[in-house]
N, C-alpha and C positions, 0 to 999 in steps of 0.2 A: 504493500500500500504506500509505503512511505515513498518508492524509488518512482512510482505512479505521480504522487504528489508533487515529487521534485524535478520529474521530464514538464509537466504542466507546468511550474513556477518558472523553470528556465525558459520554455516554449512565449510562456506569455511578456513575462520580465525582459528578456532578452531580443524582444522585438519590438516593445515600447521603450525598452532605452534606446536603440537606434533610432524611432522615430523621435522622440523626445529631442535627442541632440541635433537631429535635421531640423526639428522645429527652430530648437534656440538659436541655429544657424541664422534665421530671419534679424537677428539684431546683431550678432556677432560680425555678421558678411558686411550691414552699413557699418558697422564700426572702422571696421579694416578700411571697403573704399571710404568712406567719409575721411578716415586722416588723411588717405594717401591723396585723396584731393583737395580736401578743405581746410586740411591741418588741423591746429587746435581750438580755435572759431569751430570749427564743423563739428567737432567730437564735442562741446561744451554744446551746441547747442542743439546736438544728438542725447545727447543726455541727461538734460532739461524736461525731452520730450518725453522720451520715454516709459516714464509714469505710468501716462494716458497708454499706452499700448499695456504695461501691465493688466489696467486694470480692463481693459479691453478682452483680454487673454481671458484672463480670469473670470469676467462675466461667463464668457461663453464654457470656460471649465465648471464652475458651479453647475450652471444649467445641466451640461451633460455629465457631469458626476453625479450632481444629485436627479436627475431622469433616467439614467442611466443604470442608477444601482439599484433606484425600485424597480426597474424594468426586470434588471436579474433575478432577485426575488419572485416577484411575479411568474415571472417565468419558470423556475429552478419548480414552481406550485402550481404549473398547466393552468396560469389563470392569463390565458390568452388575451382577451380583450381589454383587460384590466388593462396588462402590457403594454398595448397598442394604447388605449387612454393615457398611458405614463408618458409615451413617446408625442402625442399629440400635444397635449398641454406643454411639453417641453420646450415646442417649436411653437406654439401660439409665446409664450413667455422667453424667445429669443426676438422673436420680430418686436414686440413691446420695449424689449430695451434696445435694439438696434436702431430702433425710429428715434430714443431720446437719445442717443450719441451722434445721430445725423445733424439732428438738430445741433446739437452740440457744436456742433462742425459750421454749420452753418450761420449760428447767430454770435454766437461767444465762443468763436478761437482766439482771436486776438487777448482779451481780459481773461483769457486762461494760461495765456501763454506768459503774461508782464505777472500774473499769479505765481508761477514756476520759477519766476525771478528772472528770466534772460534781459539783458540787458540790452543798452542800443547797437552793439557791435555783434550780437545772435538773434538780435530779435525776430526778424524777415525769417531767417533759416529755422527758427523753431518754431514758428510758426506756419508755416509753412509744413511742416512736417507733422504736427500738431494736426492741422486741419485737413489731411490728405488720410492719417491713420485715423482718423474718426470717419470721413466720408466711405474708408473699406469695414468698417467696424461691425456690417450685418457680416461678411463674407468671413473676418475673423472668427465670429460666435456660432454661425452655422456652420462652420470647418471643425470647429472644437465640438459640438453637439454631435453631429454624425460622425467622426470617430470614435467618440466613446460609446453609442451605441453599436457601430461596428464592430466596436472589441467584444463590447458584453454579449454579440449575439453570437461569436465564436469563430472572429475572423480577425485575428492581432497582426496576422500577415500582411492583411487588405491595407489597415490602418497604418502598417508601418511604411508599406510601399507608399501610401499617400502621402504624407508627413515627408519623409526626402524625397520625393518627388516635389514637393513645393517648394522645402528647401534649396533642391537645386536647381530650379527655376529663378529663384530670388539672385543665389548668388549671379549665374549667368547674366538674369539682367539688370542689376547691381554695373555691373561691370559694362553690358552695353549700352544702359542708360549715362553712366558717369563720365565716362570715359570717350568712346568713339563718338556719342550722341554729347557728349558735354552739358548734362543736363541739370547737375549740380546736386545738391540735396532733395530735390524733388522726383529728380532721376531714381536716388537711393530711397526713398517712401513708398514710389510709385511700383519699386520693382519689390517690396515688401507687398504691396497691397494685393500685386497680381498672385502671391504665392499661395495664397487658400483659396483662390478661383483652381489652381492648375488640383492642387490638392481634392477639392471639391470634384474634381473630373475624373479623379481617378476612382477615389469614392462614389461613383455613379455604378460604376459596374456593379455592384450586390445590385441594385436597384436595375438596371438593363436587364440583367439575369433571373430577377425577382429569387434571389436567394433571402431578402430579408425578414426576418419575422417583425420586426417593429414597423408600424405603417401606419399613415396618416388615417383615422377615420373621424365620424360623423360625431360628435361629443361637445357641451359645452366646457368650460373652461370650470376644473375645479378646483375651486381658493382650498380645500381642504389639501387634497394632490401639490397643488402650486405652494402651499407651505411647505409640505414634505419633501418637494424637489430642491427652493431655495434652502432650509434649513439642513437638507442632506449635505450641499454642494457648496455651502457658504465657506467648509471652512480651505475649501480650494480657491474660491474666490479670496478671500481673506489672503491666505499663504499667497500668492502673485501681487492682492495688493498690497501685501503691507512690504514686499519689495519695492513698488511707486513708493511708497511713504518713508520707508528707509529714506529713499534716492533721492527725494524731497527736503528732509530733515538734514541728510549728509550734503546736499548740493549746497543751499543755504548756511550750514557752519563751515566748509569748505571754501565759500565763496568769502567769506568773513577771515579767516584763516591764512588762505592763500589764493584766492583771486581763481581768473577764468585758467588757469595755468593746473591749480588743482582738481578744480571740478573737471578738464580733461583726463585728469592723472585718475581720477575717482573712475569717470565713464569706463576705461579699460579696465578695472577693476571690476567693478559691476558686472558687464556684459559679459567679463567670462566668468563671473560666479553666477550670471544667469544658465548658461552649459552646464556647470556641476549641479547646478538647483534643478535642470533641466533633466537628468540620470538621476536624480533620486526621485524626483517626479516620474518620471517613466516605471523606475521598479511599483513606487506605488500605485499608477494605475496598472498597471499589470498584474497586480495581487488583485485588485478591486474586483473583479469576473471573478476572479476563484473565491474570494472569501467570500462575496453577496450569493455565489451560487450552492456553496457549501454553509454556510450559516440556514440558507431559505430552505436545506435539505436538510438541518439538524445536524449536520459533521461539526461538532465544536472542535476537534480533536487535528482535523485537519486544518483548522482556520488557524489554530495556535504554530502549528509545523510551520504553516504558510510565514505568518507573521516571524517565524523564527529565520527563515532564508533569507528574509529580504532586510530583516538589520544585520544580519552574518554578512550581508552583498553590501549595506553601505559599507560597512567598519573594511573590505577589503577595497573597495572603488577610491576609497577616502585617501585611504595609506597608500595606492598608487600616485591617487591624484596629488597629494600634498609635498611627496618626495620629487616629480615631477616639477612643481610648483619653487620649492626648495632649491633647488639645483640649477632653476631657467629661469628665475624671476627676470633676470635681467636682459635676456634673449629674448622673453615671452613681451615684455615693453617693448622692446625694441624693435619689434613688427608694426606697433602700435604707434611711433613717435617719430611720424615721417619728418617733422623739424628738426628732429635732432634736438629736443628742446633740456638742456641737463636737471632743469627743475622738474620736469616733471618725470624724467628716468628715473631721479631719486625719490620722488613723491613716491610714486606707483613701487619701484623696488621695493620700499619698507611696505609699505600696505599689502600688497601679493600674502609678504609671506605670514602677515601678521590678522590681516583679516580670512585669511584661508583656513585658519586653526581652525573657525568654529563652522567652518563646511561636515563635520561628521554629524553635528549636534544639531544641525539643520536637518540630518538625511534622516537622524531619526526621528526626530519633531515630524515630520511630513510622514513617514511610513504609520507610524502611531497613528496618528491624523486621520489616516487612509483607513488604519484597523476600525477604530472605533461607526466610522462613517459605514462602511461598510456591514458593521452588521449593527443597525437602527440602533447607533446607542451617540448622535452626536456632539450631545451636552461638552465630554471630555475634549474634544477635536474643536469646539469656539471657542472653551478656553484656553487651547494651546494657541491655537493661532492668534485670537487677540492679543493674547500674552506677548505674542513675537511680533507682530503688525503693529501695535499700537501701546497696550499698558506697562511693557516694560522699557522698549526699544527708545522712546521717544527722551523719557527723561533721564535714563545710563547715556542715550547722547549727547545731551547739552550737559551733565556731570562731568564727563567724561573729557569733552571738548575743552570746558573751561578752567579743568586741572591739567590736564596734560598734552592739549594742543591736537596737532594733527595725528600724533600716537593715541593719543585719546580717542580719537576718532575711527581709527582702525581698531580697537579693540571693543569698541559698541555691538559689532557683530559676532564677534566669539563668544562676548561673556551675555550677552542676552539668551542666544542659543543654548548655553552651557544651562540655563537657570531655567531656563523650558523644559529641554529633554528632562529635567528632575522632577518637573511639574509632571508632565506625563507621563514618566518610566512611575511617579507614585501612584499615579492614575491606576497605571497597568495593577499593580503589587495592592492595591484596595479592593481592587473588582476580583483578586482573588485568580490571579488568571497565573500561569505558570508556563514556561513552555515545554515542550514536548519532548 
């Protein structure tokens, strides 16, 4: 049973980390072209924006996590139409907030952009970027919803092919927007915007094939259901934005600290702990199908094994990644600093390796997160994530900042993480659970 167990966790885990990292590829690829064309102006006010693309992400992840995991349930208990209601209301409650981000885009980019702090030397460019990622903001959220129903219906293959397939779409035209087309930052948005359109294409096949059990029917909209999806999926929503709000809080004392020279030096920091945040996200959705489908069939036995691979897989990703980290901080900038700028090699150097400690303590905060969501117990999963989003992160950073400077500032993100996974590893150890 167990070696059954563990071909499924590798099957599914190991197909949503590749697509997870194609994903994150969407913001890592403008990073790269945006220095190499627009220098430190362009990555400042790359990085401003990107907030709004968090929490953009993240809508549409709540949505399909939490529609997604009742749908498994549902299903895992031959309640067929039920299913189908899960998946409908999911998608009436993606169009409702895709229409208020359009809006967004259309009436207040600008006083959300001078909000973000960009000043008059980023302003044009991040805004501009701003209001181009709101205007693809339905294609975002319906890209995230139908992949995670894809995966839960038992297709991690389909979803992953999708996922770099977008990614490599972006990067490609990334490159022929910025470059041969010289099209600027807008170039680099526009060729983000297109990557969950290609994605979305690929993900049509279950639907051409009619392989899929989740299908639009005839239902009204129900607020009981629409609780259970947002409050299942919040706390995914949460986790992506309380990375905007990090990036907000750190752009802002960075900017105070050491000018648009740091808040560059931050952006390359960020975007690639969005990749690492990106593979521990991936393992967790990838447990999500096994454990909503084994929890809805009564396996508690299996659900605990599950949950035990997938922190055994952070705690080994982690110590690749950090020795990696360790070893190339200054190569890893150096891709990043087409100026050759020495403040901010040295920014970025010490931060790499100092805000990277608390990437394990992240992967378990999120996998935990994932456990509890998963089988109808979310209560534990809002408060990890506020806790990381919001009630502790904010003011360890302005502590933090105003004792010990820009060091202070890189250690906001390890020691909030470190005080989390305790909150939840106690969570785990009161509900009595043990692993396998």
């Amino acid at each position: 049973m167990k070696n059954i167990c563990f071909k499924e966790y590798f099957r599914y885990t190991s197909l949503n980390v590749l697509g997870m990292i194609g994903l994150s590829w969407y913001i890592l690829a403008d990073t790269f072209f945006v220095s190499k064309s627009l220098g430190a102006n362009g990555l400042t006010a790359l990085n401003l924006a990107i907030p709004i693309y968090s929490f953009i992400h993240g809508s549409g992840l709540m949505l399909g996590v939490g529609g997604s995991t009742k749908y498994a349930i549902l299903k895992s208990q031959r309640k067929s139409e039920e299913a189908k209601q899960a998946f409908t209301n999911t998608v009436i409650l993606a169009f409702v907030i895709s229409a208020c981000l359009t809006m967004l885009a259309l009436f207040f980019s600008k006083p959300i952009t001078a909000w973000l702090g960009a000043d008059e030397a980023v302003f044009e460019m991040c805004n501009t970027y701003l209001k181009v990622i709101l205007l693809f903001s339905s294609m975002f959220i319906m890209n995230n919803v139908i992949l995670c129903f894809v995966r839960n219906d038992g297709y991690p293959n389909l979803s992953m092919f999708a996922m770099i397939a977008g990614s490599l779409s972006n990067i490609v035209l990334d490159y022929v927007f910025m470059f041969p087309l010289n099209m600027g930052i807008f170039g680099a948005v526009l060729a983000t915007g297109i990557a969950p359109i290609i994605s979305l294409s690929v993900l049509s096949w279950i639907f051409l094939k009619k392989k899929n059990g989740f299908q639009i029917i005839r239902c009204k909209l129900s607020l009981s259901l629409s609780k259970y999806i947002i409050s299942s999926g919040i706390p995914s929503l949460i986790t992506e934005v309380s990375s905007g709000i990090v990036m907000i809080v750190f752009n802002f004392l960075i900017m105070q600290l050491a000018g648009n020279v740091g808040v560059a030096a931050y952006g390359v920091i960020a975007n690639l702990s969005l990749v690492v945040i990106s593979i521990y996200t991936g393992i967790a959705q990838g447990i999500q199908p096994l454990m909503s489908r084994n929890y809805g069939s009564g396996k508690e036995k299996e659900v605990h094994t599950i949950l035990k691979y997938a922190l055994l897989s952070v705690t080994i990703i982690y110590l690749c990644i950090y020795i990696c980290i360790f070893f190339g901080a200054d190569s890893i900038v150096n891709v990043f600093n087409n100026d050759q700028n020495p403040n901010l090699q040295k920014i970025a150097f010490i931060g790499l390796k100092v805000y990277f400690l608390g990437s394990i303590f992240a992967g378990y905060n999120i996998v935990l997160s994932t456990y509890y969501t998963s089988t109808e117990n979310p209560r534990p999963a809002h408060i990890i994530s506020l806790l990381r989003g919001v009630i502790l992160v904010i003011p360890i950073a302005f502590l933090l900042s105003s004792t010990a400077g820009m060091l202070g500032v890189w250690c906001v993100f390890p020691l909030t993480e470190f005080l989390v996974s305790g909150v939840a590893l106690r969570f785990y150890h009161l509900n009595k659970l043990v692993f396998a």
